[in-house]
C-alpha positions, 0 to 999 in steps of 0.5 A, a space after each residue: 506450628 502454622 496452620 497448613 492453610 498458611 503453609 500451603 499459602 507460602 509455599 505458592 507465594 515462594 514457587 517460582 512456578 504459576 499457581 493459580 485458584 479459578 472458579 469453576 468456569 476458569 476465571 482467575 480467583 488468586 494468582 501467585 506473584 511468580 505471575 509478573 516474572 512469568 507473565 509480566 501481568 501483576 495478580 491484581 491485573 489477573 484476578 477475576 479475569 476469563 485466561 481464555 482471552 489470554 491462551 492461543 486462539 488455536 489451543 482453546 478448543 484443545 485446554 476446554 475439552 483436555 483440561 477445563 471440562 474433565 476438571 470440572 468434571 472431578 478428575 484430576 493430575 491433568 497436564 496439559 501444554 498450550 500457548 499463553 500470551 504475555 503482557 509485551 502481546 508475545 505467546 510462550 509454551 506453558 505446561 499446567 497441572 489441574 485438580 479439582 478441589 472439592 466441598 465436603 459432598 463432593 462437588 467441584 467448587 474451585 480448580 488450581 492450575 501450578 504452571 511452568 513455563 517450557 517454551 525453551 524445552 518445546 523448542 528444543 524438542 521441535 529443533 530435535 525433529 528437525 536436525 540431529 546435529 543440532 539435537 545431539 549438541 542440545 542433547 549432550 549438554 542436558 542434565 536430563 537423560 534424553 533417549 530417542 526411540 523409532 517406530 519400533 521402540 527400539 532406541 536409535 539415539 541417546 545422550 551420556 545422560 540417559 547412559 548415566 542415569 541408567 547406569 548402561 553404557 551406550 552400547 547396551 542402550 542403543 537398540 533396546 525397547 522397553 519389552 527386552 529381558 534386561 529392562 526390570 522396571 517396577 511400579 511404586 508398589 514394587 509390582 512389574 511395570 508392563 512394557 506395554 505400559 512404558 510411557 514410549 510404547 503409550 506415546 508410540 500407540 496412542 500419540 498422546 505425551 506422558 509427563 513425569 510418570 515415575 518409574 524403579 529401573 533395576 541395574 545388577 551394577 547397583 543391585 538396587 533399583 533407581 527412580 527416574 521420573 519419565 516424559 515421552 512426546 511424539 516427533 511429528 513428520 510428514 508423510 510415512 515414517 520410515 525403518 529407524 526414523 525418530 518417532 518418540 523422544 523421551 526424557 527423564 530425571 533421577 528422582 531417586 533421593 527425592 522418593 527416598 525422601 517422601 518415603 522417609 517423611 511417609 514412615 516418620 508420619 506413620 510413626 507419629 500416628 501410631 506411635 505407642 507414645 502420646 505424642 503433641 505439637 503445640 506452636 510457639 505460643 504453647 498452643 495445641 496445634 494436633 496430637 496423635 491417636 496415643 494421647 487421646 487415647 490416654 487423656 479419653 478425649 477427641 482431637 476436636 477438644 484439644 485443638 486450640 487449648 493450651 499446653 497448662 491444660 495437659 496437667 489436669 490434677 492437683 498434683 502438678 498444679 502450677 508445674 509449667 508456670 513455675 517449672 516447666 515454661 522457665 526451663 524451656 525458655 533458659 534450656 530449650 526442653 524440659 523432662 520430669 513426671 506429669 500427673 494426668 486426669 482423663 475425661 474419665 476422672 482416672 489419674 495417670 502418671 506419666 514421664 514428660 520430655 518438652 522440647 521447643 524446635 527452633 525456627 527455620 526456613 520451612 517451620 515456625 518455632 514449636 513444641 513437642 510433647 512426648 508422654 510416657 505411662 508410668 503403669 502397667 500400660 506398656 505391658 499391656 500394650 504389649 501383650 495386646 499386640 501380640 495378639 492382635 498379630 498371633 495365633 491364640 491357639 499356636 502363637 504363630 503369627 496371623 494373617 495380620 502380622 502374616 501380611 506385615 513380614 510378606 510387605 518386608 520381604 517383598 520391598 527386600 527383594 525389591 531393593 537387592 534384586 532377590 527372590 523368597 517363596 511362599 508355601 502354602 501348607 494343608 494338613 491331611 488326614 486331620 479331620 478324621 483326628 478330630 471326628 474320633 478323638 475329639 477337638 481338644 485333641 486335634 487342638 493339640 495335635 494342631 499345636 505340636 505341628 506349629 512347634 514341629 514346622 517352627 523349628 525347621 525354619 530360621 529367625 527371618 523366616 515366617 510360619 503363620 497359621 491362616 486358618 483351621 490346618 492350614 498353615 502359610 511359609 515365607 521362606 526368604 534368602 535362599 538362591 535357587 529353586 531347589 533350596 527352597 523345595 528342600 525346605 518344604 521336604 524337610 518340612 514334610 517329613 517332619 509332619 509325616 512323622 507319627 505323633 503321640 497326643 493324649 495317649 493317642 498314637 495319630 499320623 498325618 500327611 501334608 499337601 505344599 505348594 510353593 510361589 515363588 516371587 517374581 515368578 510366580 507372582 509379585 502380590 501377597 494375593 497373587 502369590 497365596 493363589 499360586 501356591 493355593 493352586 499348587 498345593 491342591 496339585 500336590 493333593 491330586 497328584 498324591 505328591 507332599 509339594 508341587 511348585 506352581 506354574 510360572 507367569 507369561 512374561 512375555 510383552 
């Protein structure tokens, strides 16, 4: 597997955009060959040169004060566009990305700039201010969604594009603003996207651009958001605009397969972390290049000390001695993989047997030729894996799920919401008349009586609903899949009744009451911590006012 410095290295090599590394008072320390296609400069020509002499004498100012100083400084993904002049003595529009890159105590010791030259899209967005016969051509040709928006937001002007994309037809674009109902609109996180924060309403308060800020628009047609990545850039005109006069011209892209890529390789590296499995990569030459958290845990050792050594010296007992020379090597060369036991010693002397599948991963346009390791434990370590994640996720007293786990099931109903436009609630449940229970007849007792609520509350909800304990007697519900407010307020009476019921614990005849509040999510809140405060609050409403629920109060979606 190659090293990620030499990854990184080719990928710059083969960008067709600039990328450059500068000391920190700008000078050129390596540049890209995309440099000569670009700029007609060579990189030798470049490095160790000041790109000052190169910019616009009227964008220095602007590039010291927007991009240079604020890097140096530490702050990073700013983009900046300027002119910059060619070897033939012409000036084209550049748009750059700076970041900082720093030691290990943090201080700035080199900047990267990736640079793209946009001198046909600035002129296109100069040529729109000033003719709109001539931007419409431009803009119905474009494979980017193109919106213009006046003075108010309110959009005055589109392209089939931008209808496309946003899965609207002209009729309902033209005249909406980023503020109206029908816009939902959502962070990568899936919590709302302020319309104040829409790149238009910036651009359209502060007159400062936004570039390729990433954004999920919902549509009820797909039931499914889609991500577009958004510019917006102010039309300069003279004198006071006028009612409906262009001010802000925004474009955007569909990045949607592009994010559900990235979230897909995000997943696979969660799984390879932290997978129950060891796992290995070795490059072509058998070379360990990393492993993940399970095979150091397995062999005892630290990832430092396998970095660099051999696949053979994975096989540290007696009993496979020789195994890849004879065996295993062979096989991979005749067949590509190889799958049999291998016997481990650890750090700790201990000696483990495990079930090895090998395989080697062919060379492409991307990755050098490598292999992949996977471990499986013969012993009893898958059970006690298993028995050590339950707990880890589960409430030792009532098996009902933690606080832990509570946060895994409220990320999976949340992004479901997110992706089919749904809605679930949280119930937040606190036990009355408990103490007293615990007071007289002691805590063995109210262990009990907490036990056979769990069991109680479990039962009235289905499989893909959750109840966890969070704490003492107080219990949380993520109830999910319903339609309407009431069905899940017909819940939490079921759910009520059944603990208002007198139970029979040890001899003892107890009866106790409960206090619920319920969230609702989006309206409500669209957090785990914004949701458990609203349905925290609501159920102390439920308590005040002697009621068994109270639904909390919704948010001001106003703006």
């Amino acid at each position: 597997m190659p090293s990620t410095e030499s990854v990184y290295e080719r990928l710059a090599q083969n960008m067709s955009d600039l990328v450059a590394l500068h000391s920190p008072d700008g000078r050129y320390l390596w540049v890209s060959p995309s440099v000569e296609r670009i700029l007609g400069f060579t990189p030798n020509e470049l490095v160790g040169t000041d790109p000052y002499a190169l910019f616009h004498p009227n964008d220095k100012q602007l590039i010291r004060n927007k991009t240079h100083q604020p890097a140096v400084d530490g702050d990073g993904n700013i983009r900046i566009r300027y002119r910059i002049r060619r070897s033939m003595d012409d000036y084209i529009w550049f748009e750059t990305l700076t970041q900082p890159i720093t030691n290990e105590i943090g201080k700035v010791v080199e900047l990267q700039t990736i640079s793209r030259d946009v001198t046909e899209q600035v002129n296109l967005e100069n040529e729109l201010a000033e003719s709109e016969t001539l931007y419409r051509v431009a803009m119905d040709s474009l494979q980017e969604g193109v919106v213009v928006h006046d003075g108010s937001g309110r959009i005055i002007a589109h392209n089939p594009r931008a209808c496309d994309i946003l899965g609207l037809t002209g009729d309902e674009l033209t005249g909406s603003v980023p503020k109206d109902p029908h816009w939902r609109t959502v962070y990568s996180d899936g919590t709302p996207f302020p319309a104040q924060a829409h790149p238009v309403m910036v651009t359209l308060h502060s007159g400062e651009p936004c570039s390729n800020v990433l954004m999920g628009v919902h549509n009820p047609r797909w039931n499914a958001y889609r991500w577009i990545s958004i510019n917006s850039r102010l039309i300069e005109i003279g004198g006071c605009a006028e009612s409906g006069q262009a001010r802000v011209v925004a474009s955007f892209s569909d990045v949607t397969e592009q994010v559900e890529r990235e979230s897909q390789l995000k997943r696979w590296s969660t799984v390879y972390r932290f997978s129950g499995e060891a796992i290995v990569i070795a490059d072509e030459n058998g070379v360990i290049r990393d492993a993940n958290e399970s095979f150091l845990r397995i062999t005892q050792n630290t990832r430092a000390t396998w970095i660099g050594r051999s696949l053979d010296d994975i096989s540290l007992d007696g009993r496979s001695a020789g195994l890849f020379s004879s065996t295993i090597w062979p096989a991979l060369a005749e067949n590509g993989n190889w799958r049999g036991e291998l016997w481990l010693r650890d750090a700790g002397g201990g000696i483990q047997a495990t079930w090895a599948a090998i395989t080697k991963v062919q060379q492409t346009t991307t990755a050098e030729a490598h292999y992949t390791l996977i471990l499986s434990d013969f012993s009893e370590r898958g059970i006690k894996d298993e028995t050590l994640r339950f707990r880890a996720g589960n409430d030792p007293l009532t098996s009902l799920p933690n606080r832990l786990l509570l946060s895994d099931r409220f990320e999976v109903a949340l992004n479901t919401s997110i992706r089919q436009g749904t809605t679930f609630a949280c119930l937040y449940l606190d036990l009355d008349k408990f103490k007293p229970i615990n007071d007289l007849y002691g805590h063995a007792v109210g262990d009990t009586v907490l036990q056979s609520v769990a069991l109680k509350i479990s039962k009235l909800v289905r499989s893909v609903d959750t109840m966890a304990r969070i704490g003492g007697d107080e219990f949380f519900g993520i109830i999910v899949g319903l339609e309407h407010e009431s069905e899940y307020c017909a819940v939490a009476e079921r759910i009520a009744r059944a603990i208002n019921e007198p139970l029979e614990v040890c001899g003892h005849n107890v009866s106790l009451g409960v206090s619920i509040g319920i969230a609702m999510y989006p309206d409500h809140g669209q957090t785990q911590k914004a949701l458990m405060e609203a349905s925290d609050v609501a159920m102390f409403a439920a308590k005040r006012q002697g009621l068994s629920y109270a639904l909390a109060e919704k948010l001001d979606r106003q703006g």
